[in-house]
N, C-alpha and C positions, 0 to 999 in steps of 0.2 A: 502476409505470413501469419501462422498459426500461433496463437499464443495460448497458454495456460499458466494459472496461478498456483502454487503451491505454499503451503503454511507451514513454518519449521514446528518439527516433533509429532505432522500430523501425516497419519499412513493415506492414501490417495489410491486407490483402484482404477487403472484403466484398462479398457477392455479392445485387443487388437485385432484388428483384420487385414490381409494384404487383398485389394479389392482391384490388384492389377490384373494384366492379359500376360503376363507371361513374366517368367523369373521369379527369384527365392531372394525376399526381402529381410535384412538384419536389423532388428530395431535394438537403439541402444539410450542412455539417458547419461550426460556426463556426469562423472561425482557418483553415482547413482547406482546401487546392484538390486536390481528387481528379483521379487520373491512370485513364482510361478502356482497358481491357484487352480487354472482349468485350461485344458486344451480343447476346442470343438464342444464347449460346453460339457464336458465332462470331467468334475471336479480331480483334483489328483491334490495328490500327497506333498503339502510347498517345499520348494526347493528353489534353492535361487540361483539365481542367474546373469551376468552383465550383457548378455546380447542375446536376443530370443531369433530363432528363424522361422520363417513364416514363408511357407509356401502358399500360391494365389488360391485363396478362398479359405484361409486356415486362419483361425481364429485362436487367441492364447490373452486369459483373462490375468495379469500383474498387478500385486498391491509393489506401488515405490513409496521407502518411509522416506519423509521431506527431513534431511539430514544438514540443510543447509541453512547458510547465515540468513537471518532474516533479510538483509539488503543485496542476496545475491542471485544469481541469475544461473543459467545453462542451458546447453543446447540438446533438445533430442532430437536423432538421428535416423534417419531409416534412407539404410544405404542398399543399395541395390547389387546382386552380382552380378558378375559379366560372364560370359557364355564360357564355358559351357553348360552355367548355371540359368543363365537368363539371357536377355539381350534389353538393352535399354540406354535411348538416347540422352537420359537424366539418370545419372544412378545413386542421385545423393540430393536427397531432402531434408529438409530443415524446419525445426516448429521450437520457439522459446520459451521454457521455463521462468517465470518471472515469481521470486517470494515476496513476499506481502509488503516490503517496506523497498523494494528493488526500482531502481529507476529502467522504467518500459519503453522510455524514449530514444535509449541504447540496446546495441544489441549484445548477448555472451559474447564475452569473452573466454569461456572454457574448451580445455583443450579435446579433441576424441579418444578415445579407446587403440591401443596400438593396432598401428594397421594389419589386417588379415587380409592373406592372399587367396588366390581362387587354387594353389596347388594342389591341392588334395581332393581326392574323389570324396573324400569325408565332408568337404564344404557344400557339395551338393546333395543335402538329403539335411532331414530332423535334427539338428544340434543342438544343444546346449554349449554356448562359447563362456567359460570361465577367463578371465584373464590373472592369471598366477603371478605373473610378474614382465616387464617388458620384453627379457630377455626369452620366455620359455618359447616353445617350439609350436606350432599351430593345433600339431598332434597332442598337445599335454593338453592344451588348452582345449579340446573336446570331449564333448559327454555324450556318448549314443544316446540321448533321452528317453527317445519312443520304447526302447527295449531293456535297457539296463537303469536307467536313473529313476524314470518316468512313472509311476504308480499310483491306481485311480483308487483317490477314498473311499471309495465300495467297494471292496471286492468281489470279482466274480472272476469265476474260472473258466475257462471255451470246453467243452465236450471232452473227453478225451479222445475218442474217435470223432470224424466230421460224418454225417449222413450221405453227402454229396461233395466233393471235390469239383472241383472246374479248372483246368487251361484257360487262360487268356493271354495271346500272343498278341503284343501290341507293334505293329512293323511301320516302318515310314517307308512309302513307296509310292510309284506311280499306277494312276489309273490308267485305264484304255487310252484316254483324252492324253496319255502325256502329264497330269497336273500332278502333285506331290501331295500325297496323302496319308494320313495314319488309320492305319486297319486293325480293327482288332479280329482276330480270327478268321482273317483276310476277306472281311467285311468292311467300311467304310458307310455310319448310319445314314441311311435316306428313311426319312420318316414319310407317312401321310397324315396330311394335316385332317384328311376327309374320312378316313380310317383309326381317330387316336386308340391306340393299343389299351388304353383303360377300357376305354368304352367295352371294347370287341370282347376285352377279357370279361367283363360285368355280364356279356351276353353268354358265355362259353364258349366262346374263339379264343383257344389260347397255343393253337399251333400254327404256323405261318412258310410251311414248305415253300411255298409261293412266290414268298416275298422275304428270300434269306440278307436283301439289303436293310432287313427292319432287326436283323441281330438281335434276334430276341431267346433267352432260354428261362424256359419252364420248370423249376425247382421242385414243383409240385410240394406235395405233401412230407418232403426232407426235412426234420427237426433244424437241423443245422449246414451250411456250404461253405467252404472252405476254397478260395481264390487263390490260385499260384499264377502272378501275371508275371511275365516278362516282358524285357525292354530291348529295343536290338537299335537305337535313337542313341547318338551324343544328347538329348534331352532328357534332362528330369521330369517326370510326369508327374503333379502333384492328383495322386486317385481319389475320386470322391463318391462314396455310396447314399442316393438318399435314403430316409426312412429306418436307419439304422448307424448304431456304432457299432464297431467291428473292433476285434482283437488284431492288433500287431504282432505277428507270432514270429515273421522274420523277414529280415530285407539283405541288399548286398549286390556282390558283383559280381557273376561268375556263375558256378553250377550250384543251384542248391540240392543241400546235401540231407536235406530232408528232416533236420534239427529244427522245432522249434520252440518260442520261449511261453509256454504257456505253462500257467498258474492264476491260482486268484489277483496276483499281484500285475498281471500285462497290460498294456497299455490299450486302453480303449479309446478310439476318436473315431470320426466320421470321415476325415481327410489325412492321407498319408503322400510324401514324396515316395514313388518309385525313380529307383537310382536309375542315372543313365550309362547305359554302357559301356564299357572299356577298351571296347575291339567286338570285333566281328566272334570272338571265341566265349567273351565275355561279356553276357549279358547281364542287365538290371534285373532284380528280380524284388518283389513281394508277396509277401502272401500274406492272407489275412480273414477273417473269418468271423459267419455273425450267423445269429441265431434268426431263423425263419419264425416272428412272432407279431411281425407285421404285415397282414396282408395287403397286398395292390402292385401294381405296376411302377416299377423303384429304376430309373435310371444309374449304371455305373458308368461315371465319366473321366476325363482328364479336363482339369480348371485352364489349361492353355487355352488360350479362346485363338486359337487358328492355327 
């Protein structure tokens, strides 16, 4: 098992990642309310926090002050959800806190964080989990973070207009073959390994009618693109753009209604959950948007690894 040392009255930075194949990991520290520094490497405005969620590949940097007796101990936690947030044959992992004078030969004895259930479509997507008190409700106890809490210590504001818009319709379905697959824009990527899409583009190949299993779109010389993807999956898709952070302008379930939160103050990261669907009527939706100022061949993906 994982240990770590902590020194009373001394603040400690750790820096997280959920580096699993699938599901929305809650890391939590007993005794302990973590102050939030940076999501996906991009600093933000601290705000704290008892439970950070971590969707696979999303990173979230926390200083925890060591508030504890020099001989004491604790467990931190990083608990898994279950579907229809995740799926996972382990959902509940353990690593000990041990302070400077604590006997390491034992293990905590502290107790967890009142239990949070998976009812809520809210527990599937970016949270912030306050715990108010044992009795409150799961809903009092969440912060939209990415859109309403969440704020990047630089500001920058997204365009007011985008240059380029894009649809991406993300659908789980079968191929010819019968197999179960996720398509985006009723594509399913087959790469070639003998053809990579950098290269072609370096040469000025950068349209591919041929070969529409390579899903590729050409943004060309648009300032800025702006991504409205939808979800039609009981799965959360945690989105990942390389090469760029992107604004969170808005997420949810259902129709969007074309409202979004943009200002200097949005939340900028590289990795967002898109929510999973409600019903066949009510689809996941995010949209999100980043400034064309890196050139090259940028994969948009989902962190599910299957």
């Amino acid at each position: 098992m994982a240990t770590f040392q902590f020194q009373t009255g001394k603040t400690h930075r750790l820096r997280l990642v959920n580096v699993g194949g699938d599901g929305i990991q809650r890391f939590s520290i007993d005794g302990h309310v973590m102050t939030v520094i940076a999501n996906d490497f991009t600093p933000v405005v601290p705000y704290q926090s008892d439970i950070i969620s971590l969707g696979v590949g999303q990173r979230t940097d926390i200083i925890a002050t060591a508030e504890g007796l020099p001989n004491s101990s604790w467990w931190m936690r990083s608990d898994f959800t279950t579907e229809p947030c995740g799926i996972s044959n382990q959902p509940h992992a353990l690593a000990a806190i041990y302070y400077s004078e604590a006997n390491t030969s034992l293990p905590p004895k502290s107790s967890a964080a009142p239990a949070l259930t998976n009812d809520s479509v809210l527990f599937c997507q970016n949270v912030s989990i306050v715990l108010l008190n044992d009795q409150s409700s799961l809903a009092d106890r969440l912060i939209q973070s990415p859109l309403f809490e969440t704020q990047p210590l630089f500001a920058s504001a997204p365009p007011d207009v985008p240059a380029k818009t894009q649809l991406i319709q993300i659908v789980l379905g079968a191929n010819s073959s019968g197999n179960t697959l996720f398509f985006m824009n009723g594509e399913s990527y087959r790469g070639d390994y003998n053809s990579p899409i950098l290269l072609l583009a370096n040469l000025g190949n950068v349209s591919y009618p041929e070969d529409p299993q390579w899903n590729v779109y050409n943004f060309g010389s648009n300032s800025s693109v702006r991504l409205v993807i939808t979800n039609n999956s009981t799965l959360a898709h945690p989105i990942h753009l390389h090469g760029h952070s992107f604004w969170v302008l808005a997420e949810g379930v259902g129709t969007w209604d074309g409202a979004v939160q943009a200002s200097p103050t949005t939340q900028r990261r590289d990795v967002q959950i898109l929510q999973a669907m409600s019903d066949p009527a009510n689809l996941g939706y995010l949209v999100i948007e980043f400034l064309q100022d890196n050139p090259g061949v940028w994969p948009l993906h989902c962190h599910i690894a299957w």
